[in-house]
N, C-alpha and C positions, 0 to 999 in steps of 0.2 A: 504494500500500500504506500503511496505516495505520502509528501509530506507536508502538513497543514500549518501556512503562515499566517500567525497573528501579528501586529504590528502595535506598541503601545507609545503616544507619545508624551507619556512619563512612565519613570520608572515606580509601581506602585509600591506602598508600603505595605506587603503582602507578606508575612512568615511561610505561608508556603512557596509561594516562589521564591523567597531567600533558601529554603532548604533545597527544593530541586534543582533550582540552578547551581548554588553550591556542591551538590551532589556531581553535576556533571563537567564542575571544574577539577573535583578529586578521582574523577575517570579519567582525566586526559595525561598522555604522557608528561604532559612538563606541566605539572601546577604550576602556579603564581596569584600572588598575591592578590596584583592587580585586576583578574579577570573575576573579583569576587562578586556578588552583592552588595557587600556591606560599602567598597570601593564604586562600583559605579554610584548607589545610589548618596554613597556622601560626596561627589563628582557634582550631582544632581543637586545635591542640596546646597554648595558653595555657591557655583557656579551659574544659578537659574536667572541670572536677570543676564546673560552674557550666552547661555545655550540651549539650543532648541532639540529636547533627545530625542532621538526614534530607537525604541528597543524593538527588536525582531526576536521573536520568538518561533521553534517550529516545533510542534509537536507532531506523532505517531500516533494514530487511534489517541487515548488523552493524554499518552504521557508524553514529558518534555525531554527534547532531545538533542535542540539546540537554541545557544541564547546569544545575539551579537546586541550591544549599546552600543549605536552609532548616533551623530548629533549632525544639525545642519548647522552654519556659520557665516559669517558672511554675507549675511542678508537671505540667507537662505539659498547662494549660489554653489555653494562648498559641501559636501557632506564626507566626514571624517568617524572615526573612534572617539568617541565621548570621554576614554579616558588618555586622549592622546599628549596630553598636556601637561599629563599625573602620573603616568604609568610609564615606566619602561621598558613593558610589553606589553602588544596588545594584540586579541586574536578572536577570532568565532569559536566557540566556547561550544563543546560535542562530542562524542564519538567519531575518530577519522573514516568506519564508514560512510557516513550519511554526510562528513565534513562535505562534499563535492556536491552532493542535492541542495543542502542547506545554501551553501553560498550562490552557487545559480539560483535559488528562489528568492534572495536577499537583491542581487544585483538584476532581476526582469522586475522587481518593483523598485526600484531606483531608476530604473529604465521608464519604468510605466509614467512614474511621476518627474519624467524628464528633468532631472536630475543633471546639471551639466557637467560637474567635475565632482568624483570622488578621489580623495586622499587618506590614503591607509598609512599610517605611519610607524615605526618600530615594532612591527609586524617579523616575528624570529623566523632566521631563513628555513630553523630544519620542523617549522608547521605544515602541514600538508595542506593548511588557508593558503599558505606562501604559491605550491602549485594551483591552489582551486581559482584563484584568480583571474590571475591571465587566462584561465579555459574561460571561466564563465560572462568577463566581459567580454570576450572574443566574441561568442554567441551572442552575445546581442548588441554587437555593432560598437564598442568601443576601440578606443586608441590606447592601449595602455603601455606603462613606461616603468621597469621596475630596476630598479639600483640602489647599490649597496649603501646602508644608514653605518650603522652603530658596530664594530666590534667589542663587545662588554665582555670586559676584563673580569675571571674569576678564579676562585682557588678550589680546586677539586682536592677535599678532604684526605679520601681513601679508606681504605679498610685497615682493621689491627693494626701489625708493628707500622704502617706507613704511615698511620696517626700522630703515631707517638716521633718517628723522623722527622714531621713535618713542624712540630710542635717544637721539636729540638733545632730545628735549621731556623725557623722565625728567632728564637729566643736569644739565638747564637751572632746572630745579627752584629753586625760592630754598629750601623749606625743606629739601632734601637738601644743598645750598651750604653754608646754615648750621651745618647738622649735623653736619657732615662737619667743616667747619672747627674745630668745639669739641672732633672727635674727636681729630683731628689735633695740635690743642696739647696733648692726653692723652697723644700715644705714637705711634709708628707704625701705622696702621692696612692690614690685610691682609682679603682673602676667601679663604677654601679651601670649594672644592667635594671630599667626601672620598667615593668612590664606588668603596670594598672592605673587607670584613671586617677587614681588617688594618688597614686605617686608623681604620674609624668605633668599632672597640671603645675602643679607649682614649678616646675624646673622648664617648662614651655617658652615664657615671656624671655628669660634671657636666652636662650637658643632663640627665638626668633629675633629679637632686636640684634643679639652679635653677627647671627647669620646677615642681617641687612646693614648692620655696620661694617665688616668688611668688602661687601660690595659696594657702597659709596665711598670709602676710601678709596678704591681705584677704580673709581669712575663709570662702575658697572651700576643696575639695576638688578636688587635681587628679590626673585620671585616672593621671597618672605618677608617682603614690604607691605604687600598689598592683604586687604583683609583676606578676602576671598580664599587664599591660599593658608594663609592663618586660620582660618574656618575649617575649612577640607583637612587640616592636620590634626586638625583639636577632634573633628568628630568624627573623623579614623578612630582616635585612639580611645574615645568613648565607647563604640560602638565594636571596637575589639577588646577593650577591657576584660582583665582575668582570664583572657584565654592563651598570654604569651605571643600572640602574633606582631602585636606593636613593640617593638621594647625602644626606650631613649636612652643610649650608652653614653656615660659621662666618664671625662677623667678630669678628677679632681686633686686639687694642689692645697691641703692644707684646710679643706672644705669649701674653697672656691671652685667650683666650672672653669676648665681651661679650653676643651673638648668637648662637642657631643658627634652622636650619630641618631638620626631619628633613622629605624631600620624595622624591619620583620623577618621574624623566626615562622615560618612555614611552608610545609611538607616537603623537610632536608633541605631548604634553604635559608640561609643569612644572608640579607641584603642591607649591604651598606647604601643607603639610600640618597639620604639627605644631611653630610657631614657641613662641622663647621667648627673654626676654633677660635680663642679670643686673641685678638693680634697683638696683645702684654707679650704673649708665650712663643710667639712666630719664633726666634731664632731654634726652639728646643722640640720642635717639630710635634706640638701634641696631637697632632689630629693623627699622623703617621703612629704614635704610638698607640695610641687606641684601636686604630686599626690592625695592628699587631697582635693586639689583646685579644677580639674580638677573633682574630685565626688562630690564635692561644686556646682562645676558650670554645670554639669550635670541633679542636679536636678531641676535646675535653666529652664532647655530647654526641654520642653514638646518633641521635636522630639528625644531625646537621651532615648534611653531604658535600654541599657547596657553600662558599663565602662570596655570593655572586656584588662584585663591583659597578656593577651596571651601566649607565651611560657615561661617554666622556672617556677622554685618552689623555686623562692628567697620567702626569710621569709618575709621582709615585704609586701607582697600580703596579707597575711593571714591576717593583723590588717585591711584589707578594704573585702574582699571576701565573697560575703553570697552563692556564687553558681559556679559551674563550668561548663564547655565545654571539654570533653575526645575526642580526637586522637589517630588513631590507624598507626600502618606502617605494608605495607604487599609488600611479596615482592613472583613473580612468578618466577620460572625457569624451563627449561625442563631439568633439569638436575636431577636425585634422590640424588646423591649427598653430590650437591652443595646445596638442602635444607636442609637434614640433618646436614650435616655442621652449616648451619645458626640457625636452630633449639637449638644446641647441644651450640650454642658460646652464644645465649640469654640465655638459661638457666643455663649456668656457672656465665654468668656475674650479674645475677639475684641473684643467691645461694650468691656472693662474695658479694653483696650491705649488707650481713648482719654480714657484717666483715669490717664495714668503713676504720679501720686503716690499713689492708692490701690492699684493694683495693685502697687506697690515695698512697699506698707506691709503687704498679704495677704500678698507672696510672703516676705518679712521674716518676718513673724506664724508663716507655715507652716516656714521652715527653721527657726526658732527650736523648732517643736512637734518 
């Protein structure tokens, strides 16, 4: 029997559809966090004066079998992943058999409702959404264009003695030795993993204000300026409260915060998410040592498999990194175009990455306009 598409455009506050959708994010081979319930709909609930959701639902005879949150943008010319903004991964949510039904019946109503350009973003290459794609906008008359996003830096645990080598090679480190030692003659140095609403509110306000205090010292905007985003983090960790999935990793100097990491512990994964440190502490590298900690205590917990780094190719990932996770972004349009267009602006922008000091001098030129 074929597959019956519902369409809701909000995500409702249903307990049973928090259980079955959930349900068939812990079927799929690569859980994440982000493809939860709880995540789109506190996405929905920051975010509502800024996005318009369409969740796709497709059920089999009653039961549910697949769940994508996608959102329009743009005035409604753009339609993306609801959590493309918040997540760093994002995917149609299923069983990989019906994965390829699903998505053709999501993409011939995107179609129907002439929908000009979809943009799927940090979409992980080894999904089988990642092939269903290109098939199924192909059928029905799109231009699509898929290339390479994100390769996200991660530490793959391993099993017994390789635990315990891996735990010994982090520790053994000279420059966490060093670090550690400068921190040391600063104060006392502590880690707390804080993983419940009661604990993480109070230590909230200054992880957000530092985190956007070091982005205005150089000249950046950081996303944890804006309430909205400050919203979306707070009622994440309400909303996973007491289950271990939120934890805010601190290192503390003396019982100051020098370090945090706003991260989640689930199904075998540690995601360093959203790190930030206070820039008193810049030369003694706390954020790095936390991170250290954090693959410390990782190997420490038989349910943690990976220490996944996630987006961004800051350098120190690489002193912890034995493996990655690649992302792609694909983006359809019925337009010939408006893909050629896009086509032509990746591959300018590609050629210019091999020209750093003119491309730092455009990108300078443009934030500046």
């Amino acid at each position: 029997m074929s597959l019956r598409l519902v369409l809701h455009q909000q995500i409702p506050d249903d307990d049973r559809l928090c259980r079955e959708w959930n349900a068939l994010v812990f079927r799929m081979d690569r859980p994440e966090v982000f493809y939860t319930y709880e995540w789109a709909i506190a996405v929905q609930s920051a975010y509502h004066d800024k996005i318009a959701p369409l969740l796709f639902l497709a059920y089999k005879d009653d039961d549910l079998i697949g769940v994508v949150s996608l959102c329009t943008i743009a005035g409604g010319s753009e339609v993306t992943f609801l959590t493309a903004n918040t997540a760093d991964y994002c995917d149609f949510i299923g069983p990989d058999p019906q994965r390829e039904e699903f998505v053709d019946l999501v993409f011939a109503e995107l179609v129907r409702r002439d929908v000009p350009k979809i943009v799927l973003a940090n979409l992980p290459l080894d999904s089988e959404t990642s092939k269903a794609i290109p098939i199924a906008a192909g059928e029905h008359g799109l231009f699509v264009f898929q290339r390479p996003a994100y390769s996200c830096a991660q530490v793959v645990i391993g099993v017994g003695v390789d635990r315990a080598k891996l735990k010994s090679a982090v520790a053994r480190k000279k420059m966490l030795q060093r670090k550690l030692r400068s921190l040391e003659q600063a104060g006392a140095v502590r880690y707390l993993h804080l993983d419940s609403w009661d604990a993480i509110k109070p230590a909230l306000e200054s992880f957000f204000n530092t985190h956007a205090a070091r982005f205005q010292a150089t000249g950046r905007a950081s996303g944890l300026a804006t309430r909205e985003r400050r919203d979306f983090l707070g009622d994440l960790a309400v909303r996973f409260s007491n289950s271990g999935v939120v934890v805010l990793s601190l290192l503390t100097i003396d019982g100051q915060p020098a370090a945090w990491n706003y991260g989640f512990r689930f199904e075998g994964s540690w995601f360093w998410y959203q790190p930030t440190f206070d820039d008193r502490w810049e030369e003694h590298s706390p954020g790095y040592c936390l991170l250290a900690k954090i693959v410390m205590d990782a190997c420490e917990d038989d349910k943690i498999k990976i220490v996944d780094l996630g987006l961004g190719d800051e350098g120190y990932k690489e002193r912890f990194r034995n493996a990655a996770r690649q992302t792609v972004h694909i983006t359809a349009t019925n337009s010939r175009l408006r893909h050629w267009m896009g086509v032509s602006h990746y591959r300018a922008a590609t050629k210019l990455k091999q020209f750093p000091k003119i491309e730092r001098a455009i990108r300078s030129l443009l934030g500046r306009a």
